[in-house]
C-alpha angles and dihedrals in degrees: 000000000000123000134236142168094217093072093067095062102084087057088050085053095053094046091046092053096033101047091015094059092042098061083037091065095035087056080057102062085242111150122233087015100174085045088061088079122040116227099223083051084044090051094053105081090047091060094053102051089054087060095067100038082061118107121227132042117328083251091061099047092049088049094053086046087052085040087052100045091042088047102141081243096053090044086051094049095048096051088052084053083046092049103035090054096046079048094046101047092046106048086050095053095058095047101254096124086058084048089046097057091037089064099039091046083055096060120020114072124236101262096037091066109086097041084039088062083046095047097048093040087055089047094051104043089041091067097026099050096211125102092188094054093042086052093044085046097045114026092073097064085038093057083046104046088045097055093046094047095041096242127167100256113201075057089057102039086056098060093054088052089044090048082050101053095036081067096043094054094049105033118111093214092040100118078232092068099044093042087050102042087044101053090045097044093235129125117254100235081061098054084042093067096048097044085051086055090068113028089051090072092032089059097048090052087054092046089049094048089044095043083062102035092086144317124244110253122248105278122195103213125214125262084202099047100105100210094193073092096080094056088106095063086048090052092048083047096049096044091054091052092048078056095242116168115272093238102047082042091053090047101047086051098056086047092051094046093050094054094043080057098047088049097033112029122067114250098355107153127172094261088064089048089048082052094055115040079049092058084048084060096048085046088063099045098109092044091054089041102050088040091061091041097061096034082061095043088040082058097048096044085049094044095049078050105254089139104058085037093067084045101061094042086061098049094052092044087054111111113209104169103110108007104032087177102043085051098052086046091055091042086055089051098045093048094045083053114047081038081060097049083058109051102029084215123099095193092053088045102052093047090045098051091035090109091040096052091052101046087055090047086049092049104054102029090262107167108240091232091053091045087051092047087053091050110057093035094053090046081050094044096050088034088068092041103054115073091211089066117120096233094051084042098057090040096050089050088051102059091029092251147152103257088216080066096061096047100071090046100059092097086169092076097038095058092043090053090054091043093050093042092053085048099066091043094056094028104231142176103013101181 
């Protein structure tokens, strides 16, 4: 496949409507301004002009947009949104979310919330593998728990996405670290250790920054609140931890919060539980949209050749003069990265860039559990700073937020970027 800049231009135009309009219309006093246009409209000309960019009959570059949008790890995002709403709206509208937040007010000190919310996302998404299931299981107590102890919440919502990422970077199930160990011939326990190395320190930097960044007010919490109500959000947790699958997680929660309600809640029928989880789905309409959108404009960019474009460039920018293996290193991480920038998926990064990477390794005497460690840590860094991630996206639609505020609150990612970084200039550790 040959390469070409051009191809990255559609992705330049959607970045431009979608983050430029938004600080327009800031600069303007207008309130909500990244709400003023929508990102799935804003997505729209880009996709069009990569339409046309596309080489082949009109049929064939429709087929590989559909292809995009109908790719198995777009499908699967799209039913947690539909899931995690239907949860989330449920388990609201019977009152387990003020059950939720009651208990954990009861429990956890002030100080302790916010890297409380950190420690049990990474828990979670340690054993379940998944980042998009941890967000849609936690972000809804943490909206909660926000909003009653007056925290500051794109703060809050960014240590459950750190936490989240924090799981999905380590776990041996999560589709990053198979992608990753796959593509590098190495064996995941191996990958594990040296991803540890450096999101240990990454995490307690995070914990350290949270544990300041503001305490919980004090809350007085409800006699009346019956917090057997919250029973569907401990069995979801439980469930996570046990590494069930998200989906069967989601549903078995839904199913759990509608029959707490039925046995709990005055007057709740199915047809109120068929009600709510539908208005779940409708809640997550802009997400699923948006997801598909840029799965069918990722397949296009790849397919014009944008992708192998930004690989290329990589490998020829790498210096190798004094340090072969900290440039190769660097060159891993810079074409994980910009790939990243261009898909919005990590997953999809990681599979596409999977040749690159080890040629690169190969190249410069990179070890292949250290390339597989890169890898997956520079998909995670790039996946917490773009506001068209999936993660950001479901959590945004969560707490009813503007995903460019959420971007600049993950410190998780933030402080992993600066310890991996500081990795590959010292060179350490090397296995």
């Amino acid at each position: 496949m040959r390469s070409s800049p051009v191809a990255l231009l559609p992705l330049g135009l959607f970045l431009a409507m979608f983050v430029g309009s938004g600080l327009y219309y800031q600069n303007q006093g207008v309130e909500f301004a990244f709400y003023q246009i929508s990102a799935p409209v804003a997505i729209i000309p880009a996709i069009a002009l990569a339409v046309l960019l596309a080489e082949g009959s009109l049929t064939r570059r429709l087929d590989d947009f559909v292809q995009g949008m109908g790719h198995s790890t777009i499908i699967t995002m799209v039913l947690v949104y539909l899931l995690a709403g239907a949860f989330a709206s449920v388990t609201k509208a019977i009152g387990g979310v003020d059950a939720a937040v009651a208990l954990g007010l009861s429990v956890v000190p002030e100080w302790a919330v916010l890297p409380g919310l950190f420690i049990v996302s990474a828990g979670i998404a340690t054993a379940m593998g998944t980042s998009m299931g941890t967000i849609a299981a936690v972000a809804p107590i943490a909206l909660g728990v926000a909003e009653a102890g007056g925290l500051d919440l794109p703060i809050a919502m960014g240590a459950v996405i750190g936490g989240a990422m924090f799981g999905d970077n380590l776990s041996i199930i999560s589709d990053t670290t198979i992608a990753a160990t796959r593509t590098q011939g190495c064996e995941m326990r191996d990958k594990f250790k040296l991803n540890f190395k450096l999101a240990l320190p990454a995490a307690l930097i995070t914990v350290a920054l949270l544990a300041v960044a503001g305490d919980a007010e004090s809350v007085e919490v409800s006699e009346l609140t019956n917090g057997f109500l919250a029973l569907p959000y401990l069995l979801v947790f439980g469930l996570a931890l046990a590494g069930v699958n998200v989906l069967v997680v989601l549903f078995i929660g839904i199913l759990a919060a509608g029959l707490t309600g039925f046995l709990l809640v005055p007057d709740y029928s199915f047809a109120v539980l068929s009600k709510d989880a539908y208005a779940g789905f409708t809640n997550m309409q802009e997400i699923m949209i948006l997801s598909m959108f840029i799965g069918g404009l990722g397949a296009l960019v790849q397919a014009r050749g944008g992708l192998e474009y930004i690989c290329e460039l990589v490998e020829r920018l790498v210096p190798a003069r004094r340090r072969p293996a900290a440039a190769g290193e660097l060159g891993i991480a810079s074409v994980v990265g910009l790939t990243n920038l261009a898909t919005a998926n990590n997953t999809v990064t990681i599979v596409l860039t999977g040749h690159v990477a080890k040629n690169l390794a190969q190249r410069y005497g990179v070890d292949p559990r250290r390339s597989a460690s890169l890898m997956d840590i520079f998909a995670c860094v790039v996946q917490g700073f773009i506001p068209y991630g999936a993660q950001v996206l479901l959590a945004a639609s969560i707490a009813k937020l503007s995903p460019l505020a959420l971007v600049g609150s993950i410190y998780y990612c933030a402080a992993l970027a600066v310890v991996a970084v500081i990795s590959i200039a010292i060179g350490r550790p090397k296995h």
